[in-house]
Backbone as numpy.savetxt, mean C-alpha at the origin, in Angstrom:
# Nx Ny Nz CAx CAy CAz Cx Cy Cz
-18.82 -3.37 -2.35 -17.88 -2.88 -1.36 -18.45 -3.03 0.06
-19.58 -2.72 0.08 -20.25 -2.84 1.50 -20.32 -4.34 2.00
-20.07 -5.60 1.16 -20.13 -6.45 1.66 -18.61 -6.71 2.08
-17.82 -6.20 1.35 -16.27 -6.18 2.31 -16.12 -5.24 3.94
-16.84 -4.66 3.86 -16.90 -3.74 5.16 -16.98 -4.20 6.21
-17.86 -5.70 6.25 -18.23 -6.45 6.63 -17.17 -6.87 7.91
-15.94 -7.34 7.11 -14.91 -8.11 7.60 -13.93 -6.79 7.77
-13.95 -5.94 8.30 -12.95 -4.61 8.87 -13.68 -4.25 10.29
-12.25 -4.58 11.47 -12.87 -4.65 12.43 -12.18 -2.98 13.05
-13.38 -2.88 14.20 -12.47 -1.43 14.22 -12.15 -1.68 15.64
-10.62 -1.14 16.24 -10.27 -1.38 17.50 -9.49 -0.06 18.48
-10.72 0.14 18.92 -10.20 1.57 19.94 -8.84 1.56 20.00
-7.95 2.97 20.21 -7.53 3.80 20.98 -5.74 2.43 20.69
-5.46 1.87 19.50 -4.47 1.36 19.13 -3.73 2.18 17.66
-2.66 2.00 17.79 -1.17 1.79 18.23 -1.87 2.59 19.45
-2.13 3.58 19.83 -2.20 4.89 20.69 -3.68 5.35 21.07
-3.64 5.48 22.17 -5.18 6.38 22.61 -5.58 7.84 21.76
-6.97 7.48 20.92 -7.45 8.45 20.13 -7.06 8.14 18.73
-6.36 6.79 18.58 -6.83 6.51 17.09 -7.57 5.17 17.12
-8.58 5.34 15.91 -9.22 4.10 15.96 -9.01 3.18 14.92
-8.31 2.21 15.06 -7.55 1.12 14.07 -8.57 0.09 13.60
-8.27 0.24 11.87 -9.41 -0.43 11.05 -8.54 -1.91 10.95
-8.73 -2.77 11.71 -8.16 -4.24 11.52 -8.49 -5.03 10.47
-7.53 -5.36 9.26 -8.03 -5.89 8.09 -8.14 -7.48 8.47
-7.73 -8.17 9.28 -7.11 -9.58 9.45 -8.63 -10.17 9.39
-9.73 -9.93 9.83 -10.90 -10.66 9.46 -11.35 -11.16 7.97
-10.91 -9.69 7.32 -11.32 -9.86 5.69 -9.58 -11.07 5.48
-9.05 -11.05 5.88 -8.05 -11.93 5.38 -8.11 -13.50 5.99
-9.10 -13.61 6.69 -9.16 -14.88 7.36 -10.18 -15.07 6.53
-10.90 -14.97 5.68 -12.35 -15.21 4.67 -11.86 -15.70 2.93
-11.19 -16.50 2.81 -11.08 -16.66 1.32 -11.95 -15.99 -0.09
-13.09 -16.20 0.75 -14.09 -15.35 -0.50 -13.89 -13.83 -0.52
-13.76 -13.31 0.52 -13.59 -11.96 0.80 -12.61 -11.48 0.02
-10.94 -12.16 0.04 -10.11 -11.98 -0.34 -9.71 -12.03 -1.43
-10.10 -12.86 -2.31 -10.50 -13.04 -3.41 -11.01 -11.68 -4.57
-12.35 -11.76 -3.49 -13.40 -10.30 -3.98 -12.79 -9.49 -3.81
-11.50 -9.17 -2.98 -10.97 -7.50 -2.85 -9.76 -7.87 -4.00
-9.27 -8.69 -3.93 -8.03 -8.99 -5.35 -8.65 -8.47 -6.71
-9.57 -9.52 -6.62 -10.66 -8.94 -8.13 -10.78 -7.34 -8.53
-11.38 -7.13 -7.00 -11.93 -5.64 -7.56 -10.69 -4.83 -7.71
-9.86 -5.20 -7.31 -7.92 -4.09 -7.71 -7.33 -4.65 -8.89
-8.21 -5.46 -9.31 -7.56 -5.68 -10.61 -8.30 -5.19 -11.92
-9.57 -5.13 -11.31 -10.76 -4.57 -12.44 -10.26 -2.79 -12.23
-10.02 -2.48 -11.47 -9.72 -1.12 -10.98 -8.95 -0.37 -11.60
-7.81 -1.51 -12.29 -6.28 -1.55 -12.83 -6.68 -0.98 -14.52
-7.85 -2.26 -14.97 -7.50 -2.19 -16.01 -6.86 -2.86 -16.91
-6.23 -2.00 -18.21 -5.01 -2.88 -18.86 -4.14 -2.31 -18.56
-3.87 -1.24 -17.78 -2.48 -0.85 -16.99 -1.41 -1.85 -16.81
-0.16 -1.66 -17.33 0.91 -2.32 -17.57 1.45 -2.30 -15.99
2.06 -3.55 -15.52 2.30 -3.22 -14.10 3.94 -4.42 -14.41
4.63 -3.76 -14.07 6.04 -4.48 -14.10 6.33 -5.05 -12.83
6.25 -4.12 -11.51 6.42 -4.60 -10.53 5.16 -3.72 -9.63
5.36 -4.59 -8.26 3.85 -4.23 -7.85 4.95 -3.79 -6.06
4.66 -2.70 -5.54 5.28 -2.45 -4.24 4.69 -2.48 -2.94
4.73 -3.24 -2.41 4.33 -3.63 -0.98 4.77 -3.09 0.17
3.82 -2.05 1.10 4.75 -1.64 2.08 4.01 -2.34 3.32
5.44 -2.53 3.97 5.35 -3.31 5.45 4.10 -2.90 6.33
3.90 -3.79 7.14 3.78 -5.08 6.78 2.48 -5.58 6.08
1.20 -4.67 6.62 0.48 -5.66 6.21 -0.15 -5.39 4.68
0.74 -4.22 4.19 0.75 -3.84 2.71 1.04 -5.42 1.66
1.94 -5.88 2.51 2.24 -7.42 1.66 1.50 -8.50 1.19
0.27 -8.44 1.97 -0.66 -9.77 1.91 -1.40 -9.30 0.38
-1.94 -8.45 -0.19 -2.59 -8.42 -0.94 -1.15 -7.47 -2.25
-0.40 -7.09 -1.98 0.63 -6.43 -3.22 1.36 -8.32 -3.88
1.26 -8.98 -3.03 2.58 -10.30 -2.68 0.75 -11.04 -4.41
0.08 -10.80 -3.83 -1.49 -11.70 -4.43 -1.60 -10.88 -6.15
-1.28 -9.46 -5.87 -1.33 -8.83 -6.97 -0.32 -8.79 -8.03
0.75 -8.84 -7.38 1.87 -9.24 -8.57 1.91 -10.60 -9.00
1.26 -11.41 -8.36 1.11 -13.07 -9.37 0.39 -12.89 -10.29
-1.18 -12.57 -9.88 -1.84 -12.12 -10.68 -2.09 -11.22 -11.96
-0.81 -10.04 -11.91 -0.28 -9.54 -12.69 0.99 -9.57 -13.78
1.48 -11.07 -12.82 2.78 -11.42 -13.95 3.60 -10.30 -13.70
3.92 -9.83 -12.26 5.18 -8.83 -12.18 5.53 -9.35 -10.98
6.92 -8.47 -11.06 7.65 -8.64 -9.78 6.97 -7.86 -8.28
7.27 -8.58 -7.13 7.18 -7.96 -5.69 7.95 -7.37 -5.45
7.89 -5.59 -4.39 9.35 -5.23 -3.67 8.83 -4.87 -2.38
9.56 -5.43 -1.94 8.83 -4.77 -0.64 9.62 -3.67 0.07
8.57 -2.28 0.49 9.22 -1.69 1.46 8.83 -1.95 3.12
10.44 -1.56 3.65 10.56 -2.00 4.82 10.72 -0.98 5.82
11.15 -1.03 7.12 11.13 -0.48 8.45 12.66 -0.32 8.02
13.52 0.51 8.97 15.07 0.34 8.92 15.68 -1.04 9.10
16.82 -1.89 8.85 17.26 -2.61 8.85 16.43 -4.57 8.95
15.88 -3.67 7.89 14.71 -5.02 7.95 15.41 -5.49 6.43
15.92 -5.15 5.46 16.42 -5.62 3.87 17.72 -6.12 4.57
18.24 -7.04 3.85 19.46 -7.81 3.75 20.44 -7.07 2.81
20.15 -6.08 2.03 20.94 -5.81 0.90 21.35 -4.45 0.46
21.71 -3.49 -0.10 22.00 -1.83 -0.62 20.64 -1.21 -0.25
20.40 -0.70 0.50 19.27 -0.02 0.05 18.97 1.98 0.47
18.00 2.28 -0.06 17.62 3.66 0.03 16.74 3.42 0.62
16.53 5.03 1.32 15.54 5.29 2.51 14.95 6.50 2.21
13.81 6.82 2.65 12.95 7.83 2.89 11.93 8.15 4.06
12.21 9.34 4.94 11.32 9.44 5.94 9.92 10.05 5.61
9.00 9.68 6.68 7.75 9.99 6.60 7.42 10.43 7.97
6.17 11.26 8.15 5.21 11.35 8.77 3.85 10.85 8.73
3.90 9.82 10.19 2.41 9.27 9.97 1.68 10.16 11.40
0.26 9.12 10.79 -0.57 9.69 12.23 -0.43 9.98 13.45
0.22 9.26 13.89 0.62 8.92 15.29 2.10 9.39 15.73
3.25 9.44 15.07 4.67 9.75 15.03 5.25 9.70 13.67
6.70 9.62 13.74 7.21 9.64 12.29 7.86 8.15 11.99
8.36 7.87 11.18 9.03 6.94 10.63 9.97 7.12 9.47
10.59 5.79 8.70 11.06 5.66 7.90 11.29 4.30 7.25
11.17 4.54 5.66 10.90 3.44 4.87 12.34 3.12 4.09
12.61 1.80 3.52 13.84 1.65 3.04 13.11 0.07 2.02
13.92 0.47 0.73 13.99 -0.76 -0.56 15.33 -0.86 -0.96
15.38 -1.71 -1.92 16.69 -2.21 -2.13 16.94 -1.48 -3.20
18.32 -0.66 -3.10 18.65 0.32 -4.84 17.92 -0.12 -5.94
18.35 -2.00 -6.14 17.85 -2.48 -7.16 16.72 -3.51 -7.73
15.74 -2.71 -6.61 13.98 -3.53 -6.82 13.58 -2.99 -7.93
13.88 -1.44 -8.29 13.06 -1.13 -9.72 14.03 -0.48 -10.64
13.32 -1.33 -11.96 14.62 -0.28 -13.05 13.89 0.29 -13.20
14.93 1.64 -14.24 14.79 3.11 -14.90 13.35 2.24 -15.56
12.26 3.24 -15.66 11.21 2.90 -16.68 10.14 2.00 -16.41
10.41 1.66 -15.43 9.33 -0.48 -14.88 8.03 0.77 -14.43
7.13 0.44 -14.62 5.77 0.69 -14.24 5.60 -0.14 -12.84
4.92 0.88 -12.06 5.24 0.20 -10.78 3.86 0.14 -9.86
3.02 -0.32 -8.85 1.81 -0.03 -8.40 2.01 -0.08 -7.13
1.80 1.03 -5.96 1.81 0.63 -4.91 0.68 0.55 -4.35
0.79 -0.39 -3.64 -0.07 -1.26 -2.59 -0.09 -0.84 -1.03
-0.50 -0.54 -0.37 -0.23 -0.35 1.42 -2.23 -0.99 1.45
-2.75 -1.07 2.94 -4.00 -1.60 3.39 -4.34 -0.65 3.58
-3.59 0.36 4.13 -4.71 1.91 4.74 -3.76 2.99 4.19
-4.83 4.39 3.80 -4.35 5.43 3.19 -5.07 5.99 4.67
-3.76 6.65 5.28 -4.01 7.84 6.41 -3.60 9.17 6.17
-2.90 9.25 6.56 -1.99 11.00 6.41 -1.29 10.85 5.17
-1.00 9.67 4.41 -0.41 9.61 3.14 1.22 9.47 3.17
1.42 9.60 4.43 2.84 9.75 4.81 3.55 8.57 3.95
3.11 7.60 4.69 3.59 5.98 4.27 3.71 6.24 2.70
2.77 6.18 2.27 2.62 6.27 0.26 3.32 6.96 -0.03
3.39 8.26 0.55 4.32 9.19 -0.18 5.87 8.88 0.01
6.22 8.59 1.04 7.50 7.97 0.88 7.73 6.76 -0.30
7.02 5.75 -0.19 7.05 4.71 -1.02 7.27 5.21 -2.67
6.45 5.86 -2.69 6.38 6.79 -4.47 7.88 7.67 -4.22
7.70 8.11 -3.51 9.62 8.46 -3.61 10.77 8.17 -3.67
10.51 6.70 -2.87 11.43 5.76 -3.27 11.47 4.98 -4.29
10.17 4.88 -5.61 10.24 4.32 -6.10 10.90 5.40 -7.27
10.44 6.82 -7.57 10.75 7.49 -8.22 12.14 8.05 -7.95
12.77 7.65 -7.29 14.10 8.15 -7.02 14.71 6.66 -8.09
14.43 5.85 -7.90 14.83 4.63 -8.61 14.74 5.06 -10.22
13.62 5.74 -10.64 13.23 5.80 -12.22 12.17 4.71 -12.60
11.45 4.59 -11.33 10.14 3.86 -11.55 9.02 4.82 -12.14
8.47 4.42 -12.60 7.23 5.21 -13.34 5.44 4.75 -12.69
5.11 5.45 -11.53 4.09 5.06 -10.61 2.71 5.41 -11.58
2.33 4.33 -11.40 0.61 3.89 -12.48 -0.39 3.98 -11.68
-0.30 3.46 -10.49 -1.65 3.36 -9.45 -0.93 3.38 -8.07
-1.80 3.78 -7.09 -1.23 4.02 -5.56 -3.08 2.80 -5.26
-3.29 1.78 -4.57 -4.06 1.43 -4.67 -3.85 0.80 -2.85
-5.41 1.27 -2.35 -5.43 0.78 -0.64 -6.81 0.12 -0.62
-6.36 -0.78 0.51 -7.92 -1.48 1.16 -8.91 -0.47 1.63
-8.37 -0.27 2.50 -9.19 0.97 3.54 -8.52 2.58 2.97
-9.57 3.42 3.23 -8.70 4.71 3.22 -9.31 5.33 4.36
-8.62 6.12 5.25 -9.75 7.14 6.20 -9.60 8.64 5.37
-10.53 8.90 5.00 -10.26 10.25 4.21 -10.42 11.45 4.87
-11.21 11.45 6.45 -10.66 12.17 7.00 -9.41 12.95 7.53
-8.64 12.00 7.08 -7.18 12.37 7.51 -6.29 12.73 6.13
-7.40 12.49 5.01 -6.87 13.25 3.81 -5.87 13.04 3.00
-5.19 11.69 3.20 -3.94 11.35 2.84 -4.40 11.16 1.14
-4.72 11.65 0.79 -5.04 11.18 -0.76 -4.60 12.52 -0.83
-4.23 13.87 -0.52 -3.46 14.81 -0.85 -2.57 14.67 -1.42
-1.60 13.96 -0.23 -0.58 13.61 -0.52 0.12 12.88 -2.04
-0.78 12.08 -1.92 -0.48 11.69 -3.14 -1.51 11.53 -4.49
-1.95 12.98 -4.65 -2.58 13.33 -5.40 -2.37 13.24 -6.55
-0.74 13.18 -7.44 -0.42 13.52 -8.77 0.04 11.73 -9.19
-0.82 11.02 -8.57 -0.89 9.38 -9.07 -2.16 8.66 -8.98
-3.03 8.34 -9.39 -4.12 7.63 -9.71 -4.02 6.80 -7.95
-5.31 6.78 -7.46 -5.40 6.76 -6.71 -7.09 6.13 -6.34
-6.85 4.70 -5.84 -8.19 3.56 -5.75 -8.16 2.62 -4.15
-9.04 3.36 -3.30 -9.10 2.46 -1.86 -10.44 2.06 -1.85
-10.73 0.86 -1.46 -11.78 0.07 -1.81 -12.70 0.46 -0.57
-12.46 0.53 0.48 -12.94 0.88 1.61 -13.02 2.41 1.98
-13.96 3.26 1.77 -13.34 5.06 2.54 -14.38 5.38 4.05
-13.72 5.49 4.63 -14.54 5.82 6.43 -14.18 7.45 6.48
């Protein structure tokens, strides 16, 4: 793990003054790196059955989009408001910095699909916890909540405490 640490850059006082933003895009410009963090979320996994794998915006996608090939399941991605083309449900959150809200398509997950979500950073948990709500409002059945980075100072693994829970990175 410490040799992934490597490639996480940290950048003052972004989105906002007084947070300090863990920039994954180095470890994603490194093929080997990327690779090594795929691997280790898959050894992480197990034989955990994964039907579909959930990606939240944006940069949740680069490595959920790598894990569902690898897993032989489907991608869904969650989005910002009016970012889906199609039916979808929404759920608000609270993050670090302000609030938001997440939205998937009614019909990314059936009743029963084993599902894994993916995001790069576990903060306040806000983000995840919406995502697991939207997936469980569907009748998805959540197996793993799995992040690059986590800051655990900010404790977001509370949040989503009652789902298995693996960030490769913790500051």
């Amino acid at each position: 793990m410490k040799n992934l640490e490597k490639y996480i850059r940290d950048i003052p006082d972004f989105p906002k003054r007084g947070v300090l933003y863990k920039d994954i895009t180095p470890l994603l410009q490194d093929p080997v790196a990327m690779r090594t963090a795929v691997q280790i979320f898959l050894d992480n996994l197990g034989d955990i059955k994964v039907d579909k794998v959930v990606g939240i915006e944006s940069r949740g996608f680069f490595f959920a989009t790598l894990l569902a090939e690898k897993l032989d399941a489907g991608f869904v991605p969650v989005r910002k408001p009016g970012k889906l083309p199609y039916k979808t449900i929404s759920e608000a959150y609270n993050l670090e910095y302000g609030t938001d809200m997440l939205e998937m398509h009614v019909d990314a997950i059936k009743e029963g699909e084993n599902v894994l979500i993916h995001d790069d950073v576990l903060a306040t948990g806000g983000t995840a916890f919406a995502a697991c709500n939207l997936v469980e409002h569907l009748g998805g059945n959540i197996v793993h909540c799995n992040f690059l980075v986590e800051l655990s100072f900010l404790k977001g693994r509370e949040r989503i405490k009652k789902y298995p829970v693996e960030s490769l990175l913790k500051y």
